[in-house]
Structures are given as C-alpha cells and as structure tokens.
C-alpha angles and dihedrals in degrees: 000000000000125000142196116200125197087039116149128201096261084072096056109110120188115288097016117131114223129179121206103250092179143005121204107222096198086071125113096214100042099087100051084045090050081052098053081056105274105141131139115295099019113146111215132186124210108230095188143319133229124260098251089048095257141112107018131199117236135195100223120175088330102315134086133236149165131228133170109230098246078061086065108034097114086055109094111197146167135217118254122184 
C-alpha cells in the first residue's frame, strides 16, 4: 500500500482512495466537515468529479456527498490504494 502524504482535495481523481491525515480546527468549515463524518483516520473513496474539477462527489461512512475543494481546504489527506 502505497501512500502520499500532504495530498489536498484538488489532487483527488475518480476512483482514488484517500484517508484524513489532519483537520485544522481553526477552520470555519472543519466542524460542519467532522460532523459529515470527516474525522481523523476516515477512509474515503471519490465517486466521480465534475468536469470542470469541482466540485467532486465522495463515499463517506456509507453515504455520498458532494463538496467543492475551498469547502476542504482545512482537511489534510493521503492517498491509500
């Protein structure tokens, strides 16, 4: 298994794996994100982006959602897979 640390979200492509490495809190956006189910150690799969590269659809603890990547900025991840 190999991994990429140091990733963000503007580098998923359909059908990568990803895990959250990090969450600032300090962000505005990172408690609402911790809620939908981006916590530390998540595994997180990209279903599919959108032709213009935002925003992308993820598969998140079961359930599917899109987000635009200034949404996730304060998420840090790495590739797994």
């Amino acid at each position: 298994m190999s991994a990429v640390a140091g990733m963000t979200f503007a580098d998923l492509k359909s059908g990568m794996s990803a895990r959250v490495i990090a969450v600032d809190e300090n962000c505005l956006d990172s408690r609402r994100l911790q809620e939908m189910g981006f916590t530390v150690g998540t595994q997180f799969s990209v279903v599919k982006v959108a032709p213009m590269g935002d925003p992308i659809e993820i598969l998140v603890r079961g359930y599917r959602i899109c987000l635009r990547k200034n949404e996730c900025h304060c998420i840090q991840i790495e590739s797994v897979g």
